[in-house]
MDAnalysis code that builds the backbone (N, CA, C; Angstrom):
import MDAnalysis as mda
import numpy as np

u = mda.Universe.empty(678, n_residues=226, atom_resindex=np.repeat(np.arange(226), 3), trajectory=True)
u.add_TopologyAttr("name", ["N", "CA", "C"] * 226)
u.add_TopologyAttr("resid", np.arange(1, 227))
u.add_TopologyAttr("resname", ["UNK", "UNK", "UNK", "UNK", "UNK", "UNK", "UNK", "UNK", "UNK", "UNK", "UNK", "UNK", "UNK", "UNK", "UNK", "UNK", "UNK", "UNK", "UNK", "UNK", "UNK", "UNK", "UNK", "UNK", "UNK", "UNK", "UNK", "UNK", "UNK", "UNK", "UNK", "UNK", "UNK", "UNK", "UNK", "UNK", "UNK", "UNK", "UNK", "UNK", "UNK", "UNK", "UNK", "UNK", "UNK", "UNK", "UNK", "UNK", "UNK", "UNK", "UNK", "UNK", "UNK", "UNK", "UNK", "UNK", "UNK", "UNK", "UNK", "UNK", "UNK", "UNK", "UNK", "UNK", "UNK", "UNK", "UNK", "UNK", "UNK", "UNK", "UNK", "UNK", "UNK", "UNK", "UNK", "UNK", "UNK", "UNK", "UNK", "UNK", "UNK", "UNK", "UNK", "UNK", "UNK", "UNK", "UNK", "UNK", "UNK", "UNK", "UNK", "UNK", "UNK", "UNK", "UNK", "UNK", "UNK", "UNK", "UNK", "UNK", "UNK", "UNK", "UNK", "UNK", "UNK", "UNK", "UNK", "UNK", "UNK", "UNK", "UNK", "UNK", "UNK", "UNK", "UNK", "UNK", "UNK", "UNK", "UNK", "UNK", "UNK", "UNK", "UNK", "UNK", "UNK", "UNK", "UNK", "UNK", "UNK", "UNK", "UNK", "UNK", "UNK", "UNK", "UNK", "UNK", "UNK", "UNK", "UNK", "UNK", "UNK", "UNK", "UNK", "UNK", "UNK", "UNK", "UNK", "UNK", "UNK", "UNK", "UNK", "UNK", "UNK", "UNK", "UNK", "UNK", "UNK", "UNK", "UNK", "UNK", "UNK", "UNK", "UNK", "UNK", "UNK", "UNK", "UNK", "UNK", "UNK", "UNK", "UNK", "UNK", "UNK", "UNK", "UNK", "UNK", "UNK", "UNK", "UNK", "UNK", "UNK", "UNK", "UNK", "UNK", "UNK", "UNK", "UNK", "UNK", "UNK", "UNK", "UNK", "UNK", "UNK", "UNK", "UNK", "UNK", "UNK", "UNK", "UNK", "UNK", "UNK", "UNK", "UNK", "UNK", "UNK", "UNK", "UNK", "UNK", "UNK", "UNK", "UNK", "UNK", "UNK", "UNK", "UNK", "UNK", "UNK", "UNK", "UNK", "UNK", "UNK", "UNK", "UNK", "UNK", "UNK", "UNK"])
u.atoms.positions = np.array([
    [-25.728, 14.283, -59.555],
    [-26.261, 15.179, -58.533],
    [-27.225, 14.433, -57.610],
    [-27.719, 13.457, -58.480],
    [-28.921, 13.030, -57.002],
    [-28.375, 12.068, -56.256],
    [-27.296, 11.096, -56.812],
    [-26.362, 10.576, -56.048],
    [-25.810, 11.455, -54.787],
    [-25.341, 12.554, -55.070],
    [-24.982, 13.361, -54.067],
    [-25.758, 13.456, -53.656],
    [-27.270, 13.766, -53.615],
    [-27.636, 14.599, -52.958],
    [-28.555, 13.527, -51.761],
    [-28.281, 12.045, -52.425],
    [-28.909, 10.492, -51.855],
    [-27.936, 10.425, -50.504],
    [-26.865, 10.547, -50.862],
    [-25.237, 10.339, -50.054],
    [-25.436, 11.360, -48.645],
    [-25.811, 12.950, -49.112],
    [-26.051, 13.947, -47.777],
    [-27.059, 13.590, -47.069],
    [-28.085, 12.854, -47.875],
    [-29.903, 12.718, -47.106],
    [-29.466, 11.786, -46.328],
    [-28.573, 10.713, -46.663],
    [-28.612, 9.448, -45.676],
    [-27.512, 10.108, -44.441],
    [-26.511, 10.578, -44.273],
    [-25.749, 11.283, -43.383],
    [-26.807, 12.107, -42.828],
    [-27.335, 12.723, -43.532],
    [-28.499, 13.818, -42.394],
    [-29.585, 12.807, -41.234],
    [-29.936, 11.549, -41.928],
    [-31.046, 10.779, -41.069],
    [-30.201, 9.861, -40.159],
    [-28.885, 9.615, -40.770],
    [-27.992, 8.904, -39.872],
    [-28.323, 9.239, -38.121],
    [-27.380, 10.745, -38.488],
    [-27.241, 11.475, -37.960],
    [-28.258, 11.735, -36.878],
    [-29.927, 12.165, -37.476],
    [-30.927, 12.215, -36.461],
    [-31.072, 10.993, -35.737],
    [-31.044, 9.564, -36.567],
    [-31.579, 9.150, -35.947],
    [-30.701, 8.441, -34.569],
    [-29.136, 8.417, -34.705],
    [-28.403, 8.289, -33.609],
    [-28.985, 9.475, -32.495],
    [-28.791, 11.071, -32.625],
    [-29.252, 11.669, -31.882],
    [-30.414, 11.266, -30.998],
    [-31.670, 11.106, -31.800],
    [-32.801, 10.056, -31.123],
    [-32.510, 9.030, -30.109],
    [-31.714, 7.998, -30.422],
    [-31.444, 6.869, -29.964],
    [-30.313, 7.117, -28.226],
    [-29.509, 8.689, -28.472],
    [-29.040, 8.737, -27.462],
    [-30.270, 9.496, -26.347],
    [-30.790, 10.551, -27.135],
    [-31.937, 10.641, -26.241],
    [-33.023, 10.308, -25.228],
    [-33.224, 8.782, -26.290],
    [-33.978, 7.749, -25.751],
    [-33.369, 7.296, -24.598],
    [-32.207, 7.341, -24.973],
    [-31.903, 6.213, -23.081],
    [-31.555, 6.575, -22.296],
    [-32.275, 5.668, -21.352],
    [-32.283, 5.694, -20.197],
    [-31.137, 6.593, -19.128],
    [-30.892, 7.646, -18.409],
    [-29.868, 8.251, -17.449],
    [-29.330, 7.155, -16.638],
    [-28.610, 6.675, -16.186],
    [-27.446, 5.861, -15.294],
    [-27.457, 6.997, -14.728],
    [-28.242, 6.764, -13.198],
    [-28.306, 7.883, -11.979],
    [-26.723, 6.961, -11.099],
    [-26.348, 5.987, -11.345],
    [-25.188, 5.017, -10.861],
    [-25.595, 5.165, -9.115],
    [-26.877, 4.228, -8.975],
    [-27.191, 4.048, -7.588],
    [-26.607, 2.566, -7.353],
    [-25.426, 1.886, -7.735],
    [-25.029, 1.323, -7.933],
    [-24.412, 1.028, -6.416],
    [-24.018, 2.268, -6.342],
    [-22.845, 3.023, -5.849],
    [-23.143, 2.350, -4.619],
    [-24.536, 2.450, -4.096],
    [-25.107, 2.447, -2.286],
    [-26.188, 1.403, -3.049],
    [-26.059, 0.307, -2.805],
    [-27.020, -1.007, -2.866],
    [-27.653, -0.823, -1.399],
    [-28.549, -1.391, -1.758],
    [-29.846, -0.880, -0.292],
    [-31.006, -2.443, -0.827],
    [-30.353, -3.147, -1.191],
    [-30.966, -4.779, -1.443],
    [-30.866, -5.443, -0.135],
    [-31.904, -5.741, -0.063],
    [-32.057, -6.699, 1.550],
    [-30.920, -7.765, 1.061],
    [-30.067, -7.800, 2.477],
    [-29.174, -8.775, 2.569],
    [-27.737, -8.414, 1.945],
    [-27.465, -7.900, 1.821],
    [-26.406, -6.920, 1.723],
    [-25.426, -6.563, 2.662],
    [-24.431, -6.858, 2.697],
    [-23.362, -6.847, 3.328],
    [-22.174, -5.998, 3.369],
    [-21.442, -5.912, 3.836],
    [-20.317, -5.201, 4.358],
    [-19.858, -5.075, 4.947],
    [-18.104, -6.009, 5.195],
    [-17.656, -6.324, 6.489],
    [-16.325, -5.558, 6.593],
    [-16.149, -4.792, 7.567],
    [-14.772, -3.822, 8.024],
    [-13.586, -4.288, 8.398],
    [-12.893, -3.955, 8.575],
    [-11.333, -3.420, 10.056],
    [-11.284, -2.697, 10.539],
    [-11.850, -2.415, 11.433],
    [-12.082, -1.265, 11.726],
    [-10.497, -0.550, 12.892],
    [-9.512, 0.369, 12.795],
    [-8.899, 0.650, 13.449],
    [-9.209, 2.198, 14.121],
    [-9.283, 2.586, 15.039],
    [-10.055, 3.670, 16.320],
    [-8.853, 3.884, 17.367],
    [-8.839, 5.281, 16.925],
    [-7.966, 6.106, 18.138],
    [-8.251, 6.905, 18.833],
    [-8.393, 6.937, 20.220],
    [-8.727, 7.873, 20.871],
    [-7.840, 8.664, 21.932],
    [-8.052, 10.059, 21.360],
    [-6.602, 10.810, 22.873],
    [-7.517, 11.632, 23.508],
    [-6.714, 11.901, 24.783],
    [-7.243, 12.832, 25.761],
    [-6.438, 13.055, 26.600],
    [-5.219, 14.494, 26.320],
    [-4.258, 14.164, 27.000],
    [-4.798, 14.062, 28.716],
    [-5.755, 15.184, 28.962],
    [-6.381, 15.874, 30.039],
    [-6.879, 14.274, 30.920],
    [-7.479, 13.442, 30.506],
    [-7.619, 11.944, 30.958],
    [-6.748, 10.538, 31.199],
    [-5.250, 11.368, 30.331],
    [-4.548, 10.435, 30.406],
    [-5.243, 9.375, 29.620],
    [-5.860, 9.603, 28.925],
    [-6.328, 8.046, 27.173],
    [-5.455, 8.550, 26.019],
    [-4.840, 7.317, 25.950],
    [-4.316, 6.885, 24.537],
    [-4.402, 5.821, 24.176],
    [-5.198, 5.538, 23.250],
    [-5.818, 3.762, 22.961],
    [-6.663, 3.659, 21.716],
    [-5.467, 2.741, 21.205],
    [-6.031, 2.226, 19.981],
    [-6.614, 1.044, 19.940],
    [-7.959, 0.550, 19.001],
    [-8.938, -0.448, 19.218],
    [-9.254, -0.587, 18.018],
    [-8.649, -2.114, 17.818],
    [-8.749, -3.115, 16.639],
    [-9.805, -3.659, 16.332],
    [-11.373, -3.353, 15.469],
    [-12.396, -4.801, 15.794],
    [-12.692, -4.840, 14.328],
    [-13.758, -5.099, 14.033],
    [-14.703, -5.736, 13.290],
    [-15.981, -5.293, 12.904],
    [-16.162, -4.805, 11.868],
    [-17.894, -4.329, 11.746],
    [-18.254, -4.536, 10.444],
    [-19.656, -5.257, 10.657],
    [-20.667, -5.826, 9.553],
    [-21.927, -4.837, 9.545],
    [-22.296, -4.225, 7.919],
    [-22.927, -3.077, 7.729],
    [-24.064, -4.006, 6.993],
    [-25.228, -4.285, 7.434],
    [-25.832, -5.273, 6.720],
    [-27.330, -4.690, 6.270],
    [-28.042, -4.769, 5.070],
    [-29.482, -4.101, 4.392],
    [-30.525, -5.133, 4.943],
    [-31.036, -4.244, 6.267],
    [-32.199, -5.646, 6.273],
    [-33.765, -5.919, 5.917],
    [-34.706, -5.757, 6.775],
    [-36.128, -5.565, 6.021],
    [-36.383, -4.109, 5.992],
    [-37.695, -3.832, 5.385],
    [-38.012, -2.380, 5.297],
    [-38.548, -1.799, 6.701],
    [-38.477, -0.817, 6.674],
    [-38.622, -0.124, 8.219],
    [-38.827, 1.374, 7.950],
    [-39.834, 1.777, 9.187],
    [-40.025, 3.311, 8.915],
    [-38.872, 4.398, 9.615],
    [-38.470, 5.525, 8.902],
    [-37.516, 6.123, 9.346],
    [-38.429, 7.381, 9.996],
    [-37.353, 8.220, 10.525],
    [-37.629, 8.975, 11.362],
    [-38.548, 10.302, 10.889],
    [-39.021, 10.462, 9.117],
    [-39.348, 11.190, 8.285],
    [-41.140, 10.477, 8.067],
    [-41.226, 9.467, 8.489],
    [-42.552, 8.402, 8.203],
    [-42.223, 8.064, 6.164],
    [-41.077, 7.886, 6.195],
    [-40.744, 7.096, 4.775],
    [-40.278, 5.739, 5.183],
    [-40.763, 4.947, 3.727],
    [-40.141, 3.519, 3.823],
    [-38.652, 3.388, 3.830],
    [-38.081, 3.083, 4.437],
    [-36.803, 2.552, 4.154],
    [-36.451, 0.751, 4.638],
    [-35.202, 1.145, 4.380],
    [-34.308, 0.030, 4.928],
    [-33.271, 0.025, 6.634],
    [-33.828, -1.370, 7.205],
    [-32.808, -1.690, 7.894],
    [-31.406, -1.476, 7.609],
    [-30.685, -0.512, 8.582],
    [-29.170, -0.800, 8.383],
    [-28.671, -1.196, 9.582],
    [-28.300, -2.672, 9.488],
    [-27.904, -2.871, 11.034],
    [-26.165, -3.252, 11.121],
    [-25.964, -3.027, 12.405],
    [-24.411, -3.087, 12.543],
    [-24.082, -3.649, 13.357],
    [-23.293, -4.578, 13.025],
    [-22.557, -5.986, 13.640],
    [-21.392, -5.751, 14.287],
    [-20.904, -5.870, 15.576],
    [-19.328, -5.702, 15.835],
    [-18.948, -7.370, 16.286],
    [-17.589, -7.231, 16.471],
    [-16.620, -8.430, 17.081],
    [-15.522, -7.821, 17.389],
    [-14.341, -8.208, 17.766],
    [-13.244, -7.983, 18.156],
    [-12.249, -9.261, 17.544],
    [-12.809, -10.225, 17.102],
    [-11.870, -11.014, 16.619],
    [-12.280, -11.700, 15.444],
    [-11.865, -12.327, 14.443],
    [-12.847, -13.342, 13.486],
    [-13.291, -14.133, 14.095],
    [-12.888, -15.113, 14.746],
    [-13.635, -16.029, 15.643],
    [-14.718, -15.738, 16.648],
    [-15.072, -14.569, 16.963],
    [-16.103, -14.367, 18.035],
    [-17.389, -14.521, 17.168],
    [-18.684, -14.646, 17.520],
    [-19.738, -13.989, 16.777],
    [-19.855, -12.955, 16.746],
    [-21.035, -12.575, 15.841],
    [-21.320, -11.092, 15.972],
    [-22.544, -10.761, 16.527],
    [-22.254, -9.192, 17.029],
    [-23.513, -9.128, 17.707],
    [-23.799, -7.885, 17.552],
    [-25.076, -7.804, 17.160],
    [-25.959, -6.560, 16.525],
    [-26.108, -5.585, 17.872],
    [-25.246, -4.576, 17.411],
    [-24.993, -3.045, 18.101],
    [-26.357, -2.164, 18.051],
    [-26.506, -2.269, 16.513],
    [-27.570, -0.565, 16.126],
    [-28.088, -0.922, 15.089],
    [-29.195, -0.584, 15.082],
    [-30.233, -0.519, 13.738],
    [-30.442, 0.886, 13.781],
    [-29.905, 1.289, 12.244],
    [-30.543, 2.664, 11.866],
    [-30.946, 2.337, 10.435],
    [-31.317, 3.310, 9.914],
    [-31.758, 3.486, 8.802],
    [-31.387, 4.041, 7.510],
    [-31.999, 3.563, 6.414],
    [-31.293, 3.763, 5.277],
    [-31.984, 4.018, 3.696],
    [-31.583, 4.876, 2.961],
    [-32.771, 4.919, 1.499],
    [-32.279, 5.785, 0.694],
    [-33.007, 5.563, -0.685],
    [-32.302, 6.446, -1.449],
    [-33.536, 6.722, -2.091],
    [-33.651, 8.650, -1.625],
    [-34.581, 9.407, -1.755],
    [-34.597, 10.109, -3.017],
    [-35.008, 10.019, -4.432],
    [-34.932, 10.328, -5.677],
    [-33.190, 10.568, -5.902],
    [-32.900, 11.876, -5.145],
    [-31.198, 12.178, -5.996],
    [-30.201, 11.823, -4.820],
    [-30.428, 11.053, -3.967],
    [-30.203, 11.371, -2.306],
    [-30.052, 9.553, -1.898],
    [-28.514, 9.871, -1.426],
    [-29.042, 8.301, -0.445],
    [-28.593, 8.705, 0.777],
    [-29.568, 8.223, 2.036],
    [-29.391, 9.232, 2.833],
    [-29.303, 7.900, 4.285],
    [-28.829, 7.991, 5.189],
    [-28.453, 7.423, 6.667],
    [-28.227, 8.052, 7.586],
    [-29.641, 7.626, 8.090],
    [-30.126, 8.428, 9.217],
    [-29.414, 7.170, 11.011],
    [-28.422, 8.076, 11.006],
    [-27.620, 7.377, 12.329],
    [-27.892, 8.116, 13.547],
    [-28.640, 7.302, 14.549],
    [-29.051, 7.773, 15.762],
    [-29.733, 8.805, 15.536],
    [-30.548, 8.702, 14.864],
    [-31.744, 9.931, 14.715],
    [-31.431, 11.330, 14.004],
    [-29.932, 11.348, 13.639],
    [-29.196, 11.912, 12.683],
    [-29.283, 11.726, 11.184],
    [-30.012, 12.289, 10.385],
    [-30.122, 12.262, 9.211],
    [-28.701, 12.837, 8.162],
    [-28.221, 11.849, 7.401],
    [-27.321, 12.479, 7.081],
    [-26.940, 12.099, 5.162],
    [-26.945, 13.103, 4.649],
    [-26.722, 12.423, 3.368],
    [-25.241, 12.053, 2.718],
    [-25.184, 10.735, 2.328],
    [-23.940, 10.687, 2.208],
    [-23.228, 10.527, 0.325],
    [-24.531, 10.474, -0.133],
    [-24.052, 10.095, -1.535],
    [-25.273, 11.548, -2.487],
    [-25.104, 12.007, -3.578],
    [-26.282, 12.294, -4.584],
    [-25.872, 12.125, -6.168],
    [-27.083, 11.349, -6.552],
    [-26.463, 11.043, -8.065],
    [-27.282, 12.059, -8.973],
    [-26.856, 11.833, -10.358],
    [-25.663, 10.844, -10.303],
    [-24.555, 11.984, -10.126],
    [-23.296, 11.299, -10.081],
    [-21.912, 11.749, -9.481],
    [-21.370, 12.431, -10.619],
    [-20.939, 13.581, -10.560],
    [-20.155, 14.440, -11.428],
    [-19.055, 15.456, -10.639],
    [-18.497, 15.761, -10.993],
    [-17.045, 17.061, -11.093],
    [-18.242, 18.017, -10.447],
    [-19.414, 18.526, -10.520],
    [-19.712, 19.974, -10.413],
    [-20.701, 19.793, -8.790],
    [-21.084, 18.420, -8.594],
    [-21.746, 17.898, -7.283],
    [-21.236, 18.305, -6.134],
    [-21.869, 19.509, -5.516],
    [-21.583, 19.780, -3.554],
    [-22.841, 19.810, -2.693],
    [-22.540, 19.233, -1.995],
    [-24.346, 18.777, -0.856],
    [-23.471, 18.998, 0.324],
    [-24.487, 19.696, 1.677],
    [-23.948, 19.656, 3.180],
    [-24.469, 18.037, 3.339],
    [-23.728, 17.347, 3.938],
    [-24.030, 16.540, 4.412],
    [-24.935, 16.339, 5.139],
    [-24.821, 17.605, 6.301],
    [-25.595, 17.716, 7.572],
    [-26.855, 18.494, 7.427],
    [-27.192, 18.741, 5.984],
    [-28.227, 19.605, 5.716],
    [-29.596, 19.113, 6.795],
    [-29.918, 18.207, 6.708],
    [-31.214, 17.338, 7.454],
    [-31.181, 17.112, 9.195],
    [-29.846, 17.583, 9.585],
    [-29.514, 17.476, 11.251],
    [-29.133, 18.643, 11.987],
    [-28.885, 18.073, 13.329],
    [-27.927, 19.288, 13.721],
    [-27.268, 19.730, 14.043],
    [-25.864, 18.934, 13.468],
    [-24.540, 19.162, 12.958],
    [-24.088, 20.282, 12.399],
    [-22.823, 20.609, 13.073],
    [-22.721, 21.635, 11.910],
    [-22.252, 21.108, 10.136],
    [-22.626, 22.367, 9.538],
    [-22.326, 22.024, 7.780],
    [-21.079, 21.265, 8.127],
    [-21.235, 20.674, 6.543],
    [-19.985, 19.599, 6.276],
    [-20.256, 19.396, 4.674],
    [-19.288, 20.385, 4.146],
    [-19.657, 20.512, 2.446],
    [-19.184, 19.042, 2.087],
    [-19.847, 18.834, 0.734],
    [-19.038, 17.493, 0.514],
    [-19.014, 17.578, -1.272],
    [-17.784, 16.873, -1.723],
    [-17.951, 17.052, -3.640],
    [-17.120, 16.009, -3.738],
    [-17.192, 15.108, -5.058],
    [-16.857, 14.250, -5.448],
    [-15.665, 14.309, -6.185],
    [-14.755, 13.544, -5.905],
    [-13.164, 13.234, -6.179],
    [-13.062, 11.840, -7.096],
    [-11.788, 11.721, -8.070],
    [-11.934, 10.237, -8.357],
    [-13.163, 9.548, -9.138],
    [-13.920, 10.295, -9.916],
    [-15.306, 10.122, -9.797],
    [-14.872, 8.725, -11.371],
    [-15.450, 7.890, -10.813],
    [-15.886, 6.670, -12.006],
    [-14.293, 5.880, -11.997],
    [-13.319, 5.893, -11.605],
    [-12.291, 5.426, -10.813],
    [-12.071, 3.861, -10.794],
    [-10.865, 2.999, -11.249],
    [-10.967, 1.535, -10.476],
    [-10.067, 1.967, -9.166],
    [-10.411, 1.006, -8.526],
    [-9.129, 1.117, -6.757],
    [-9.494, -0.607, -7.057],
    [-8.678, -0.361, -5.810],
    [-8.348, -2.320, -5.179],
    [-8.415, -1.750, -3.777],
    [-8.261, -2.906, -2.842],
    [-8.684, -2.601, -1.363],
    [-8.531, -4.206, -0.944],
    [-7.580, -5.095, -0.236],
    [-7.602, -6.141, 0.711],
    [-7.903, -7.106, -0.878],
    [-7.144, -7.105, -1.763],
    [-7.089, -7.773, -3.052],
    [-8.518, -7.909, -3.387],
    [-9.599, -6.845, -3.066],
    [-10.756, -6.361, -4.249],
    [-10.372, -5.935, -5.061],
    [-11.068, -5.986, -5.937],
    [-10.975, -5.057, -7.593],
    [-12.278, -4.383, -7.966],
    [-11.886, -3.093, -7.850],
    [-13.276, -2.745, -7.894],
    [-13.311, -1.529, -9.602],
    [-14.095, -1.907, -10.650],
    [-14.370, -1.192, -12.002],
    [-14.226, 0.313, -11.870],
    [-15.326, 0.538, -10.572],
    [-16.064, 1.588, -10.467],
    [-16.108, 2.264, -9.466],
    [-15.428, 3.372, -8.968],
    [-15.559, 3.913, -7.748],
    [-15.492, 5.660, -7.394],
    [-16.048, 5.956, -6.350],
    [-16.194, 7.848, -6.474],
    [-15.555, 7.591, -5.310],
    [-14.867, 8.968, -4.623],
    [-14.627, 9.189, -3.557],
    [-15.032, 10.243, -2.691],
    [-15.570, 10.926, -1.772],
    [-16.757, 11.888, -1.348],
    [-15.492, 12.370, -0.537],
    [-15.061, 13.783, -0.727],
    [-14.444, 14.812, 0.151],
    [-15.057, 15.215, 1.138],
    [-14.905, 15.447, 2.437],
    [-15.765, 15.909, 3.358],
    [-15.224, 17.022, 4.103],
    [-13.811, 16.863, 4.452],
    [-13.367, 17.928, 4.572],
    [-12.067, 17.853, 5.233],
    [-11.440, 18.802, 4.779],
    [-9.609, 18.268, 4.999],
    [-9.402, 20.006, 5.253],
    [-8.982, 20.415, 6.666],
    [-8.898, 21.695, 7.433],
    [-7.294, 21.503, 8.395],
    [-7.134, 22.353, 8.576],
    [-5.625, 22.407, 9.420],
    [-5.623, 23.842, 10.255],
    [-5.176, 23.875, 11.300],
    [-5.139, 25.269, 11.846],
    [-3.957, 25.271, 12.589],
    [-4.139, 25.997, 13.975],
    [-2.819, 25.845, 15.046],
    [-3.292, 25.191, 15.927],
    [-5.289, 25.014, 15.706],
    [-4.938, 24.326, 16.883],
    [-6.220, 22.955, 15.982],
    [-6.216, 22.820, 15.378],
    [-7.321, 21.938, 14.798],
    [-6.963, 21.171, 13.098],
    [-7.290, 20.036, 13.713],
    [-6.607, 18.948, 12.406],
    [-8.371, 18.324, 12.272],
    [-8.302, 18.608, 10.947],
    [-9.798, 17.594, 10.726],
    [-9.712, 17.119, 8.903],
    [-9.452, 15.681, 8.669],
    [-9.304, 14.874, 7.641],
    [-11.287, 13.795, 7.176],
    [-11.866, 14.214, 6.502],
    [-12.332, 13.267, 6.358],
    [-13.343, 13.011, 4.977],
    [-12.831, 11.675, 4.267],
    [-13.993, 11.332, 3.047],
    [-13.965, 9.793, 3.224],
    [-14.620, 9.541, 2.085],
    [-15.549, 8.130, 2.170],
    [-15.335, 7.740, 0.725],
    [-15.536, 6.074, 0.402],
    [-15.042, 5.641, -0.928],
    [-16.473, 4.512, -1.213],
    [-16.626, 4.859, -2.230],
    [-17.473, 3.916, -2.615],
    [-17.499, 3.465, -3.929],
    [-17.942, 2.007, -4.382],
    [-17.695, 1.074, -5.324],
    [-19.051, 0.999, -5.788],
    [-19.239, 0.566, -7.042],
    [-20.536, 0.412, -7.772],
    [-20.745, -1.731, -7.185],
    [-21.961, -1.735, -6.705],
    [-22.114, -2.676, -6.727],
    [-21.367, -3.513, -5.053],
    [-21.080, -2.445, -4.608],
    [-20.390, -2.233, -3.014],
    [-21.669, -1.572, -2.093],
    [-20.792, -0.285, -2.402],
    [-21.268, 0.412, -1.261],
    [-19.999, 1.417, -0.728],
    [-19.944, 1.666, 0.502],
    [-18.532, 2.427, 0.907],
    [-17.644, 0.864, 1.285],
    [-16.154, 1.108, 0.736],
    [-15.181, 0.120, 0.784],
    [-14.302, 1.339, 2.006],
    [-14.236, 1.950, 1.747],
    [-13.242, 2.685, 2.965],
    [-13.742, 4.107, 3.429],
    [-13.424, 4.175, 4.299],
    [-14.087, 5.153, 5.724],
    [-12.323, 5.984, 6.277],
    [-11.647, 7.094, 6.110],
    [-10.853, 8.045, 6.762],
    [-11.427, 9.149, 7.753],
    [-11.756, 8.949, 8.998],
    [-12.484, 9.921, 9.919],
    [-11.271, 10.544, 10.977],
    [-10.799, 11.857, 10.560],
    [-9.854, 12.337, 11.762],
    [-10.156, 13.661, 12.031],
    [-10.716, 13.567, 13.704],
    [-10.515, 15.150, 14.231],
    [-9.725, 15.381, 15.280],
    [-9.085, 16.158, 15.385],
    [-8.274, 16.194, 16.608],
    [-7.745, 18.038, 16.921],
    [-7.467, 17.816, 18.090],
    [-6.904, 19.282, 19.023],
    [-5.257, 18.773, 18.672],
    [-5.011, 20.024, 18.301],
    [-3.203, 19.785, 18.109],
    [-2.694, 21.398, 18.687],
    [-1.570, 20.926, 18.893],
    [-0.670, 22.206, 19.456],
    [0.456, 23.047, 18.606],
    [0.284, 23.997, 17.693],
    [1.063, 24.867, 17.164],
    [1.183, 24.184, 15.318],
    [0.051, 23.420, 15.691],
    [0.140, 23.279, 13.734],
    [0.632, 21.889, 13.531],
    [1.224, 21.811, 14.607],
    [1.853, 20.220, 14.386],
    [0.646, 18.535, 14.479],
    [0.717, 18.234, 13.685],
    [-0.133, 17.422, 13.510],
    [0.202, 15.849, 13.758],
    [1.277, 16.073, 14.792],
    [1.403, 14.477, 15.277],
    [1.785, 15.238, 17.332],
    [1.685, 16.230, 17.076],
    [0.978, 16.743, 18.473],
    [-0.335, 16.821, 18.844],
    [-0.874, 16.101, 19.041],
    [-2.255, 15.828, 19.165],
    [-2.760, 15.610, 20.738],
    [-3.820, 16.509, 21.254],
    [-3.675, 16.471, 22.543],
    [-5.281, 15.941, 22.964],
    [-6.041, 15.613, 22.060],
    [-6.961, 15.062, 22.027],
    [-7.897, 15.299, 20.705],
    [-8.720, 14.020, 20.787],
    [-9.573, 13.877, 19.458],
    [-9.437, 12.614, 19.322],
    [-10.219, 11.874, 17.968],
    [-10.577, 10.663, 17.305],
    [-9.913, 10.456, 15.881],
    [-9.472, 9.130, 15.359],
    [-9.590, 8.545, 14.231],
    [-9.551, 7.015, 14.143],
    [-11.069, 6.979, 12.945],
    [-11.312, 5.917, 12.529],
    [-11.157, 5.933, 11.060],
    [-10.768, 4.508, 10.824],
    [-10.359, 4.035, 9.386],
    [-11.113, 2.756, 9.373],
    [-11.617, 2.886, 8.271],
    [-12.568, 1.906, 7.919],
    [-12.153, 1.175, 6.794],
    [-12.067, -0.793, 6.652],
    [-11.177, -0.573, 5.197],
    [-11.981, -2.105, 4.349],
    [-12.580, -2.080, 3.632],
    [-13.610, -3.743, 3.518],
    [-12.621, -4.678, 3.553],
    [-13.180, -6.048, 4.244],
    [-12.110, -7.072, 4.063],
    [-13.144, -8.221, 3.332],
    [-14.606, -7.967, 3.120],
    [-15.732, -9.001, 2.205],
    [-16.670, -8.192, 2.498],
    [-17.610, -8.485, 0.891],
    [-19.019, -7.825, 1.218],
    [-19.527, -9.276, 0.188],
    [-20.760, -8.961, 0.003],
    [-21.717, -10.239, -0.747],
    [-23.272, -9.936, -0.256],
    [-23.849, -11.415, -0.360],
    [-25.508, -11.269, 0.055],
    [-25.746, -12.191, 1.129],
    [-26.327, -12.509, 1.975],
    [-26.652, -13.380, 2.740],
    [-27.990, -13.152, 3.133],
])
């Protein structure tokens, strides 16, 4: 009997003391996701369409964009953040040349990029199945629900390999006269690897009748530190 009863006591403290030990550690908020380390990189393809039947534009535009973490800087809230500055080219061979500095941080559950004085949140951890945030909560945009797809995910992208990745729904709508596609992908230890942005005016539902509107696709071709 006290054998037995030696055998249940040690299963009972087992037991607590694993419980304990998961307790103890630490939450993985997986801010992984949006690195905000000075020097930080992220380089595009960027492909851009623009119609207007009413203008007679139809033109698509091939370039280049570098998303780079630079020193700390005050945002438009009087918080510390980060430089986010953005590099274009049109070819590999051209240089690059710094477009826009906006801003960038990750505010306790919140990483948030504030573009052209537009505050906008694009990530909140950590990432689960039950996560919906307006994007546009902080601007004045209209709403733009957003919830997480794919969540903890490998992808590949331009022969990356990436472990770890979520994908952010933003919003995928269809009407008779309105086509609007758009989410965002991001990698642990990245950042966003791909960008799908489409709005457009269409005629009777058909969605390669398009009589004006935008799409950009965003797709990494290198990121690193410099």
């Amino acid at each position: 009997m006290r054998l037995k009863h030696f055998f249940v006591l040690t299963i009972v403290l087992s037991a607590t003391l694993i419980g304990c030990k998961k307790d103890n550690e630490p939450v993985n908020f997986h801010y992984e996701l949006y690195p905000t380390n000075q020097g930080h990189y992220v380089t595009y393809s960027v492909r851009e369409i623009n119609i207007d039947d009413a203008l007679g534009l139809n033109e698509t535009l091939n370039y280049y964009m570098k998303a780079k973490i630079g020193d700390t800087i005050m945002d438009n809230q009087g918080r510390i953040a980060r430089r986010y500055e953005r590099y274009f080219r049109d070819s590999l061979n051209h240089p690059w040349a710094l477009e826009d500095i906006w801003t960038t941080l990750i505010d306790g559950s919140r990483a948030e990029l504030v573009e052209e004085n537009q505050r906008t949140i694009k990530l909140v951890f950590k990432p689960d199945k039950y996560k919906e945030w307006n994007c546009n909560a902080y601007n004045s945009f209209d709403a733009l629900d957003c919830y997480y797809r794919e969540i903890f995910e490998p992808a590949s992208i331009n022969g990356f390999q990436f472990a770890s990745t979520v994908t952010v729904e933003q919003e995928d709508f269809l009407s008779l006269v309105d086509y609007r596609r758009k989410y965002e992908q991001y990698a642990e230890g990245v950042g966003m690897y791909y960008k799908h942005f489409k709005d457009f005016r269409i005629l009777n539902a058909d969605t390669l009748n398009v009589v004006k509107g935008k799409e950009l696709i965003m797709r990494l071709i290198d990121y690193g530190t410099e």
